[in-house]
C-alpha positions as CSV (number, residue, x, y, z in Angstrom):
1,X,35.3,7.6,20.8
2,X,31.7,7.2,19.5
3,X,32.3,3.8,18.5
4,X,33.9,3.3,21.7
5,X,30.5,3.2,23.5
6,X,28.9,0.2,21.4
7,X,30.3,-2.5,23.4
8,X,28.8,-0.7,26.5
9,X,25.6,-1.3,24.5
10,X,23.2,-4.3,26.6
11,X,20.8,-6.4,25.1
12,X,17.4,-6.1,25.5
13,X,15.6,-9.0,27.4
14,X,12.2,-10.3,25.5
15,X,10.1,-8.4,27.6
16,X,11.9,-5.0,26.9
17,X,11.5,-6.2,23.1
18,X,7.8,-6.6,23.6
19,X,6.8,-3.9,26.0
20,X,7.0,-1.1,23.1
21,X,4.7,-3.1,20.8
22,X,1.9,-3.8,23.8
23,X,2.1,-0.2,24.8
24,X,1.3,0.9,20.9
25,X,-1.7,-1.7,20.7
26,X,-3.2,-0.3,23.5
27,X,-2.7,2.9,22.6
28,X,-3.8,2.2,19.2
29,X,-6.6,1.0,20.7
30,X,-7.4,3.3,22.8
31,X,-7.7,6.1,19.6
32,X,-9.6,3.9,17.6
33,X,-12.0,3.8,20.7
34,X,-12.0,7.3,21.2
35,X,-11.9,8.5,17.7
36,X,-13.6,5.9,15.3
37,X,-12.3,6.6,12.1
38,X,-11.4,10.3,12.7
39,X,-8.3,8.4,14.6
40,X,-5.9,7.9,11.5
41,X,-6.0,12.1,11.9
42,X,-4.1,12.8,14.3
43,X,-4.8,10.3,17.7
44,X,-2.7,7.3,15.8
45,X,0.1,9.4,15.5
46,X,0.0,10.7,19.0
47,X,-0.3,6.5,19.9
48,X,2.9,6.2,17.8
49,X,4.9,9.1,19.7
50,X,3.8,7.5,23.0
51,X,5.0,3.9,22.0
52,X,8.7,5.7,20.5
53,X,8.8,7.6,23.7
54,X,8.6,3.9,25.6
55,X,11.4,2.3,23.6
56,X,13.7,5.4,23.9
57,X,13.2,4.5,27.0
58,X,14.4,1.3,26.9
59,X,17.3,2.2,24.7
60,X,18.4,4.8,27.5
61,X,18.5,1.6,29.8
62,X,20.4,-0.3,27.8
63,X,23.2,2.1,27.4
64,X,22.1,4.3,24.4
65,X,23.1,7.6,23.7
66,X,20.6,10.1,22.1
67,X,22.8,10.8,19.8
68,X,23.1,7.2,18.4
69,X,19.5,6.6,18.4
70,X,18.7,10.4,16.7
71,X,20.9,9.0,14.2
72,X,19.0,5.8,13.5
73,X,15.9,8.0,13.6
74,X,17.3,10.1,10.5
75,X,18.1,6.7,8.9
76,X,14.7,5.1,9.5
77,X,12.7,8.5,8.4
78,X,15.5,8.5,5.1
79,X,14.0,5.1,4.0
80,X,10.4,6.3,3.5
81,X,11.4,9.8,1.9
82,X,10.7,8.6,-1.6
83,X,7.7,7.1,-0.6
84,X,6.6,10.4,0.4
85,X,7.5,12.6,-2.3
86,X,5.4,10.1,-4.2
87,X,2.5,10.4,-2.1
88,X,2.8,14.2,-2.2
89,X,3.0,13.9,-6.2
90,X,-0.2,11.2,-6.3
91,X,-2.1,14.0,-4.1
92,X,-1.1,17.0,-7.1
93,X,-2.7,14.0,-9.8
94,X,-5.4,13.4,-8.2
95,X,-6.5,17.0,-8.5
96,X,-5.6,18.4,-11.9
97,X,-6.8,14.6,-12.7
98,X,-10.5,15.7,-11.3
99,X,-9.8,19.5,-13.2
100,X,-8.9,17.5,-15.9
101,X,-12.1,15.3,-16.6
102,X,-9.3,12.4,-16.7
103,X,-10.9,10.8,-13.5
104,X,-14.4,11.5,-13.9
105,X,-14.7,10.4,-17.8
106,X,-13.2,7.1,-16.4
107,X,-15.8,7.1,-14.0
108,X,-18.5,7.9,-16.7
109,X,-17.2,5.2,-19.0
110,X,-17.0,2.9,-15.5
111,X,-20.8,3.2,-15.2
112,X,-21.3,2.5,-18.8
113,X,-19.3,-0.7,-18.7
114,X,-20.2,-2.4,-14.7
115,X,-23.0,-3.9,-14.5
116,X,-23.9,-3.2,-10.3
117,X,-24.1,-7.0,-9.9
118,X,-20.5,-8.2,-10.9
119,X,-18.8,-4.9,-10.2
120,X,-16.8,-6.0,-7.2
121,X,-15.3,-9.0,-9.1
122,X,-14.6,-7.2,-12.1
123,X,-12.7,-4.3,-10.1
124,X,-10.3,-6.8,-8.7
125,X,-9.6,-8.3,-12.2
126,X,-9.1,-5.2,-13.9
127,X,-6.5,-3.9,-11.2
128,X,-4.5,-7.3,-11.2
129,X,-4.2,-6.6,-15.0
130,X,-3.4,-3.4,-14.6
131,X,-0.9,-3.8,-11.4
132,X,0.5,-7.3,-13.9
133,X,1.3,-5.0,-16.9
134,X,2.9,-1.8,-14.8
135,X,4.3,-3.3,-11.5
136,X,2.6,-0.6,-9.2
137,X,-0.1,-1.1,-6.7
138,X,0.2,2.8,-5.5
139,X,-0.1,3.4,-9.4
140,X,-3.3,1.0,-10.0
141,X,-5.4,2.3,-7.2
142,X,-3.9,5.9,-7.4
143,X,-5.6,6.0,-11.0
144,X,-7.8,2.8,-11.8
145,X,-8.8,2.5,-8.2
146,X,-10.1,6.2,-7.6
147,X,-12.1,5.8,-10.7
148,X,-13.5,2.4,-9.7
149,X,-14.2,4.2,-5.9
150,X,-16.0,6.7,-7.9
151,X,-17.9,4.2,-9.9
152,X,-19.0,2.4,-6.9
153,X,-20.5,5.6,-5.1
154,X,-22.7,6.5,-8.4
155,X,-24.2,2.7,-8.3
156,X,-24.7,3.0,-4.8
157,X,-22.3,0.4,-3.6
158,X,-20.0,-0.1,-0.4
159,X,-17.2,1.8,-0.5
160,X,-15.4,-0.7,2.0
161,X,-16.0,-3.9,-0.6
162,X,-14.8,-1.7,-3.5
163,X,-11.6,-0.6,-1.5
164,X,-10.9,-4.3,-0.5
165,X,-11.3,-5.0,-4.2
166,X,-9.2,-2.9,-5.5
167,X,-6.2,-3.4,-3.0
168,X,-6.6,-6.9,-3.6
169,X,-6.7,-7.1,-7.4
170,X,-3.6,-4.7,-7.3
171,X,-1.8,-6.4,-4.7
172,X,-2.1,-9.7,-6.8
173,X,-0.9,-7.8,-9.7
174,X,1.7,-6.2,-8.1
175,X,3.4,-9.2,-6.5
176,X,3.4,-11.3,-9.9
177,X,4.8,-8.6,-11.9
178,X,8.6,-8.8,-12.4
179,X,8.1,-4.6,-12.9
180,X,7.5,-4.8,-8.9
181,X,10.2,-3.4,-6.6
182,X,9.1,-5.5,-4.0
183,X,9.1,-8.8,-6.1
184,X,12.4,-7.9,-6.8
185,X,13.6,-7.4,-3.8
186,X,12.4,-10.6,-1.6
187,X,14.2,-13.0,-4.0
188,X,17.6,-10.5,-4.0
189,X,17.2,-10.9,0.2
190,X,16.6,-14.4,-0.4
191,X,18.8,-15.7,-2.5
192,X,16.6,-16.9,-5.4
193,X,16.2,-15.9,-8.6
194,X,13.1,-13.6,-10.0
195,X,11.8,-15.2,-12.1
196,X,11.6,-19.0,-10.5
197,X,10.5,-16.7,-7.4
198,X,7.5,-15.5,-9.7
199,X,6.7,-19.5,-10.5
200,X,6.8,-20.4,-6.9
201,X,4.1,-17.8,-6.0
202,X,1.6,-18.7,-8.0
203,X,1.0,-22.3,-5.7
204,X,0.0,-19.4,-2.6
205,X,-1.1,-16.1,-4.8
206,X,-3.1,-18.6,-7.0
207,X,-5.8,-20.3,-5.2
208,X,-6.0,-16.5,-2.8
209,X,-6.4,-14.4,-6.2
210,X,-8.9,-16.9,-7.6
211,X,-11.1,-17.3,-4.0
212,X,-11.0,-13.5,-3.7
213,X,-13.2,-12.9,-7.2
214,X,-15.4,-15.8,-5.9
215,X,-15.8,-14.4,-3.2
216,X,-16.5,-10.9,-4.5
217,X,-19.1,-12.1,-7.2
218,X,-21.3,-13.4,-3.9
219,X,-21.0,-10.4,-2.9
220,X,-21.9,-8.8,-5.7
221,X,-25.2,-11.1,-5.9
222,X,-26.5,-9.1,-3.1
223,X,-26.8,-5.5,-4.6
224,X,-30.1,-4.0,-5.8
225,X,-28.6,-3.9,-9.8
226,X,-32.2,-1.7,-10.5
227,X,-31.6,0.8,-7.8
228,X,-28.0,1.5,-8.6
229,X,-28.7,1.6,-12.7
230,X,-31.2,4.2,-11.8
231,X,-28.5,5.9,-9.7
232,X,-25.5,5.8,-12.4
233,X,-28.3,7.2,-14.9
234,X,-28.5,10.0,-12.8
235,X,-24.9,10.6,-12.0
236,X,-23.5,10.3,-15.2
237,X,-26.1,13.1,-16.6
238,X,-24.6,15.0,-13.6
239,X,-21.4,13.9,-14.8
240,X,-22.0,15.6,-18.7
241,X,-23.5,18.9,-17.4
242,X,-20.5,19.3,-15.1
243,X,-17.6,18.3,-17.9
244,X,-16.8,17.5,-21.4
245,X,-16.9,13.9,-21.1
246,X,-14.8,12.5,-24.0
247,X,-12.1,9.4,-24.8
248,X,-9.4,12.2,-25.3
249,X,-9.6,13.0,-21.7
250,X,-8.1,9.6,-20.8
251,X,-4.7,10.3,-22.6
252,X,-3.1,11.2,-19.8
253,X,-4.2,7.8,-17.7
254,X,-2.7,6.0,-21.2
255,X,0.8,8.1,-20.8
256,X,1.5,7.8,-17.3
257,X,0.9,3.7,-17.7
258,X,3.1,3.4,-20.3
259,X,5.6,5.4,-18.5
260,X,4.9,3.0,-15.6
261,X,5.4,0.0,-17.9
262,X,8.1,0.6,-19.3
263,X,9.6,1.2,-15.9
264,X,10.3,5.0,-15.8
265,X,11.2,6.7,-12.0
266,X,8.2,6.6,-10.2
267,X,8.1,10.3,-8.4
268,X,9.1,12.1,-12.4
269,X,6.2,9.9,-13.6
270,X,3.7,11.4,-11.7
271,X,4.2,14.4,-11.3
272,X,4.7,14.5,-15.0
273,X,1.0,13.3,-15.0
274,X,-0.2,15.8,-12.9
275,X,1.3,18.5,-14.8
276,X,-0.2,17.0,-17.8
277,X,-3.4,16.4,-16.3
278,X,-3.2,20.4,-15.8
279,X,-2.1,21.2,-19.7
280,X,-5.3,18.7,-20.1
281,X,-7.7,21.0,-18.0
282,X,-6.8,24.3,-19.9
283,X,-7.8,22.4,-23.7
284,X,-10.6,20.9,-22.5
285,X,-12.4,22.2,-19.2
286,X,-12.0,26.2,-19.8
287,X,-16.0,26.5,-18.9
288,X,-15.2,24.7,-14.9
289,X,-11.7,26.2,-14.9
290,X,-13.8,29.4,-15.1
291,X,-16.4,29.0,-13.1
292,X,-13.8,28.0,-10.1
293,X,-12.3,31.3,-10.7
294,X,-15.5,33.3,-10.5
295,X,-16.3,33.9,-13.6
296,X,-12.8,35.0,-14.6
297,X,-11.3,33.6,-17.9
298,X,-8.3,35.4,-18.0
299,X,-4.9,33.3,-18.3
300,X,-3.9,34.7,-14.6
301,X,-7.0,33.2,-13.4
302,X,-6.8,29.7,-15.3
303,X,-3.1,29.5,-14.3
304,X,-4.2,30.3,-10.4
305,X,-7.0,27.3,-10.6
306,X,-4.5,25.0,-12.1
307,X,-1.6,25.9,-9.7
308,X,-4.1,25.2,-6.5
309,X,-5.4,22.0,-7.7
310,X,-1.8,21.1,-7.6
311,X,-1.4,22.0,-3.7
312,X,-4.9,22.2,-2.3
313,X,-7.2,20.1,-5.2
314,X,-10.5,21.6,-6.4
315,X,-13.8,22.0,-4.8
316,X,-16.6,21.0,-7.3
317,X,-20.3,22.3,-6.6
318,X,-23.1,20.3,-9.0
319,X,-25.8,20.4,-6.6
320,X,-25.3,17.0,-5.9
321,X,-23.7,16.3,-2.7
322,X,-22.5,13.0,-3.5
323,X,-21.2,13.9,-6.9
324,X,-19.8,17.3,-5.2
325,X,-17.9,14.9,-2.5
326,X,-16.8,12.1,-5.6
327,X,-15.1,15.0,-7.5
328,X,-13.3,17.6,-4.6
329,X,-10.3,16.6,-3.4
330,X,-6.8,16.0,-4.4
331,X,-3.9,18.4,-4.2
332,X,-0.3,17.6,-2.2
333,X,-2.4,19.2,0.8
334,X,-4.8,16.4,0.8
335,X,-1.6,14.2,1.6
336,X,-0.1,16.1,4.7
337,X,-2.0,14.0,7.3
338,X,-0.5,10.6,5.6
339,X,2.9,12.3,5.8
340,X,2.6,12.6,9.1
341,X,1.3,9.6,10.0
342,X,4.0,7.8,7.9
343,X,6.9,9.7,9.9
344,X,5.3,9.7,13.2
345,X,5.2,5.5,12.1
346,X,8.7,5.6,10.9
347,X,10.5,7.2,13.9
348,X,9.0,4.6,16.2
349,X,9.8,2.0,13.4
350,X,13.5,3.6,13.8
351,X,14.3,3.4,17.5
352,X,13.0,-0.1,17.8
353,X,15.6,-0.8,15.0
354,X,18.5,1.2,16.3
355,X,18.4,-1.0,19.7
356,X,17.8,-4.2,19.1
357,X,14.2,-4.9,20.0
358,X,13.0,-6.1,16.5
359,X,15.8,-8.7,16.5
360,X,15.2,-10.0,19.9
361,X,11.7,-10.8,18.8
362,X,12.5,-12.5,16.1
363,X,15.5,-14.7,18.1
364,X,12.5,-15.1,20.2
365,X,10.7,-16.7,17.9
366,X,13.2,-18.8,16.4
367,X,13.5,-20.8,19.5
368,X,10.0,-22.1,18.8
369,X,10.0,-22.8,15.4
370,X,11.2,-26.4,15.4
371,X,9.7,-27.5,12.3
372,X,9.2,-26.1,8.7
373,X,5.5,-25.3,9.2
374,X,6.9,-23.6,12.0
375,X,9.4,-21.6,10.9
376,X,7.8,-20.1,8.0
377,X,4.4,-19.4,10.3
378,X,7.7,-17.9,12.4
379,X,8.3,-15.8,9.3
380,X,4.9,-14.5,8.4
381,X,4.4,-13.1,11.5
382,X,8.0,-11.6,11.9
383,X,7.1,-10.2,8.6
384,X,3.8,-8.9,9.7
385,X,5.0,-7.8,13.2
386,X,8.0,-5.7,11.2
387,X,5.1,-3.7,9.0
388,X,3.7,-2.8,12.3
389,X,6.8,-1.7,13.9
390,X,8.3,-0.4,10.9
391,X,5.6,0.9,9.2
392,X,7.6,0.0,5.8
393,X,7.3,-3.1,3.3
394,X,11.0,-2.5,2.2
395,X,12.0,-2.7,5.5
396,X,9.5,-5.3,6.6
397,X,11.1,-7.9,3.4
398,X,14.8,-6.9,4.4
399,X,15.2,-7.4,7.8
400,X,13.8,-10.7,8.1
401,X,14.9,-11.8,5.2
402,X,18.6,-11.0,6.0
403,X,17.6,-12.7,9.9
404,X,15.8,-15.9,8.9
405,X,18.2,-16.7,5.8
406,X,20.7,-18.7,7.4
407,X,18.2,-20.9,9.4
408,X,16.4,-21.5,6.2
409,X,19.9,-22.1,4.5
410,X,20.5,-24.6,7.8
411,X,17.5,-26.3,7.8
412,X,17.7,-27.7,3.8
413,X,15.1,-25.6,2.2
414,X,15.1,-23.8,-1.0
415,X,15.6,-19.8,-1.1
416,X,12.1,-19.6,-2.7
417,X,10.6,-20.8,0.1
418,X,11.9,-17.0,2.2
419,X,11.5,-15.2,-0.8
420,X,8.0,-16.6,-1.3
421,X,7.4,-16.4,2.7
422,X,8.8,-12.9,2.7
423,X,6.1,-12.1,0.0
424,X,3.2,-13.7,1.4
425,X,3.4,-11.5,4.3
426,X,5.6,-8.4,4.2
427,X,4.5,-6.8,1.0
428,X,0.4,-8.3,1.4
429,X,-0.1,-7.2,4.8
430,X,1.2,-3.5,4.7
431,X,-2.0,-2.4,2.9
432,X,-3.9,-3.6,5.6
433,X,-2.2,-1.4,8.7
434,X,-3.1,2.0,8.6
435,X,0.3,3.7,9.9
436,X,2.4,1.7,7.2
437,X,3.6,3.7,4.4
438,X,1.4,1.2,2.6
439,X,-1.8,1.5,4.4
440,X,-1.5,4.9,4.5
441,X,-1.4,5.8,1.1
442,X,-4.0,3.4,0.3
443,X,-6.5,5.8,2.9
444,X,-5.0,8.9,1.6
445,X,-6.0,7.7,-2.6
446,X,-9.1,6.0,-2.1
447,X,-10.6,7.8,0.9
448,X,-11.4,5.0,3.5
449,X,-9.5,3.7,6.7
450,X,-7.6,-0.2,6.6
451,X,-9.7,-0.9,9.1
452,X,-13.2,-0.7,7.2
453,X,-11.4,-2.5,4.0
454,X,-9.4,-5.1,5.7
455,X,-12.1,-7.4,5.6
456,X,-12.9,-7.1,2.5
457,X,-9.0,-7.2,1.4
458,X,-9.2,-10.9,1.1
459,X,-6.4,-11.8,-1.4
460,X,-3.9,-10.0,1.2
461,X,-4.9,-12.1,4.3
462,X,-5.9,-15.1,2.4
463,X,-2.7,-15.4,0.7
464,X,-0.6,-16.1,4.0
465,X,-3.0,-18.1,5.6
466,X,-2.6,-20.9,2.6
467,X,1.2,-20.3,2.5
468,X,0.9,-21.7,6.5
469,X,-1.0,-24.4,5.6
470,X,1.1,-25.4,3.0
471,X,4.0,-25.0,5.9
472,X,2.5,-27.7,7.9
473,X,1.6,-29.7,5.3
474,X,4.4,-29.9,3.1
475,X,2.6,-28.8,0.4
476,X,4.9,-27.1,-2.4
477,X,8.0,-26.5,-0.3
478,X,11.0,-27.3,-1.9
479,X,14.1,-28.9,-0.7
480,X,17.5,-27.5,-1.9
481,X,19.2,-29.6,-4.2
482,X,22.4,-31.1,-3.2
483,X,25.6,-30.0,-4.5
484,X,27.2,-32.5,-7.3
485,X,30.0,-34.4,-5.7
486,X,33.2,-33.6,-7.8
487,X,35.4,-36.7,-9.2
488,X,38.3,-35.0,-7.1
489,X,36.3,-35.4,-3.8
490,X,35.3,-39.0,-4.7
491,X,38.9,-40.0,-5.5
């Protein structure tokens, strides 16, 4: 009988499509106006409940039970559920990481090794080799990244550039690594194989990856390299008299990479780190783990200090505030707000699924994209449009690419050229919206809204501007090949 009622389903008219997504950018707006950067806590996700109640609305008109659309909400929320068991296991590293001295000895060594001046361009080279060799951006800036944030607050440098540094140099990594799930995926939707997909990239991720460190070395001209060596001085002295500072302290950074490498489950992988990152704190920081329990050096008490910088992190007091808010933090609790925000994104993502209005956009846009340039412009911003709505980079590659495949099929061109166009846009742009699982855990790890690092970001809005120019250009866009005539059909 259920099944019954989906012919009675209508289809939404483009305006229906588009009202949901203009009545979340104002809203959107309207927090970020209100709120600043105290939005992404709470306001956003009230924006995002607003915009879901809208196309429920819509769905209601358009024949939709509840019941059909609660079920594509449960669907939708499934999709990101692994995502967010991750992000709950990143928040438990991140604090017995900090107990640890894992985190801070890689900031001490950071400081030894960056000089102020070229630190920016250095940061994104060493997470696109890192990302490269594990296929994990969430991994790169979850562990490299928070160091590197770390590094940059003890020279004295802007959080914002180091954050767009970072996501950049891991982005790159991430999306030339055949280890990525996401550089995977686009070629499986597309219909290409990985690694020809991989070859193809490099013509777009290239020139982006290579403009990006350019660009960050000017920036890096600009900093006051004798202020912020006076500053590291200082904070890595800080650094020694609040831990034992030592190599052995980064064996559980070299553990979980190689587990990352050589392609373990994610979720096991880290919270295997964070437990170790625990075992770590009992050998080697007894005199903090102490001193957070009051004095008390009993095993109950070490145990209880461990166990709470799983769930709610640790709370370090130097009597420097800037070295007291670099190293408190962490815990699964420090993650809660991005688990909200990624559901609140994910229901909203989910109704405008469930009825249609993400795939009247897109036939929407096909109508306009007469040429190739075009059509994969038409692509990119599907792409990016389907990170907003969606919140999700798995969902943002999938649904276009299964949309757009035919017409790519249709119009001659090779399935590199979605898989790459699927890339360019869909996994590069999720970092940059706060609300997508992406975004989101990139504010939750390194501390700092996509709106201040966006800018900075530049290999992630680079990257699709040259694949457009290469659209209208013809520029590296490959026909397919056509099929060899059999001597039967010539006879």
């Amino acid at each position: 009988m259920r099944n019954s009622s989906l012919s009675a389903f209508k289809e939404p008219t483009l305006w229906q499509a588009a009202l949901p997504l203009v009545v979340l950018i104002i809203a959107l707006g309207t927090s970020v106006y209100l709120f600043g950067e105290d939005s992404s806590y709470g306001p956003n996700q009230i924006a995002l409940w607003c915009a879901s109640g809208v196309a429920l609305l819509i769905g209601f008109a358009n024949n939709y039970r509840w019941d059909d659309i609660e079920e594509g909400i449960k669907e939708g929320i499934s999709v990101a559920l692994g995502a967010l068991l991750i992000i709950l296991a990143v928040g438990s590293l991140i604090g017995t990481w900090l107990l640890s001295g894992t985190v801070p000895t890689m900031i001490y060594y950071g400081l030894d090794l960056l000089n102020p001046s070229w630190f920016y361009a250095a940061s994104t080279i060493i997470c696109g080799i890192i990302a490269l060799a594990i296929g994990s951006s969430w991994t790169t800036a979850a562990t490299i990244g928070v160091a590197l944030m770390g590094v940059a607050s003890g020279m004295g440098l802007s959080p914002a550039i180091t954050a767009g540094a970072v996501v950049s140099g891991a982005y790159f990594g991430d999306k030339m690594s055949p280890l990525s799930d996401t550089t995977n995926l686009a070629p499986a939707v597309a219909g290409s194989e990985l690694f020809a997909h991989i070859r193809y990239m490099v013509y777009t991720a290239g020139p982006a990856f290579i403009v990006s460190i350019i660009v960050f070395a000017i920036l890096g001209l600009n900093t006051d390299a004798e202020a912020s060596v006076l500053q590291l001085e200082r904070m890595q002295l800080e650094l020694t008299n609040a831990y034992n500072i030592g190599w052995e302290m980064l064996v559980p950074l070299v553990i979980l990479l190689v587990l990352a490498a050589t392609r373990k489950p994610a979720l096991p992988t880290v919270f295997f780190g964070a437990l170790l990152g625990g075992v770590w704190a009992v050998f080697f920081q007894s005199e903090l783990i102490t001193e957070l329990a009051s004095g008390d050096s009993s095993a109950i008490a070490t145990l209880k200090v461990v166990w709470l910088a799983l769930s709610d992190g640790i709370t370090v007091e130097t009597g420097s505030e800037q070295l007291d808010s670099l190293l408190s933090g962490g815990g699964m609790s420090s993650m809660l707000n991005t688990v909200w925000l990624i559901l609140s994104a994910m229901t909203f993502g989910a109704v405008v699924e469930k009825i249609g209005l993400l795939q009247r956009l897109i036939t929407g846009l096909l109508s306009f994209a007469k040429s190739t340039g075009s059509l994969i412009t038409s692509t990119l911003f599907t792409c990016f449009g389907a990170n907003i709505l969606t919140a999700d980079q798995y969902m943002s590659i999938v649904l276009p690419g299964r949309m757009f495949r035919e017409e790519y099929e249709e119009r001659g061109l090779d399935p590199r050229v979605l898989s790459r166009s699927l890339e360019d846009s869909a996994t590069l742009t999720s970092a940059l919206i706060p609300w997508n699982t992406c975004g989101a855990f990139m504010m939750g790890t390194l501390a700092i809204s996509p709106f201040e690092y966006a800018p900075f970001a530049i290999f992630n809005w680079l990257t699709p501007l040259i694949a457009i120019f290469y659209g209208y250009t013809g520029i590296r866009i490959l026909r397919r090949e056509p099929e060899p005539v059999s001597p039967t059909t010539q006879s």
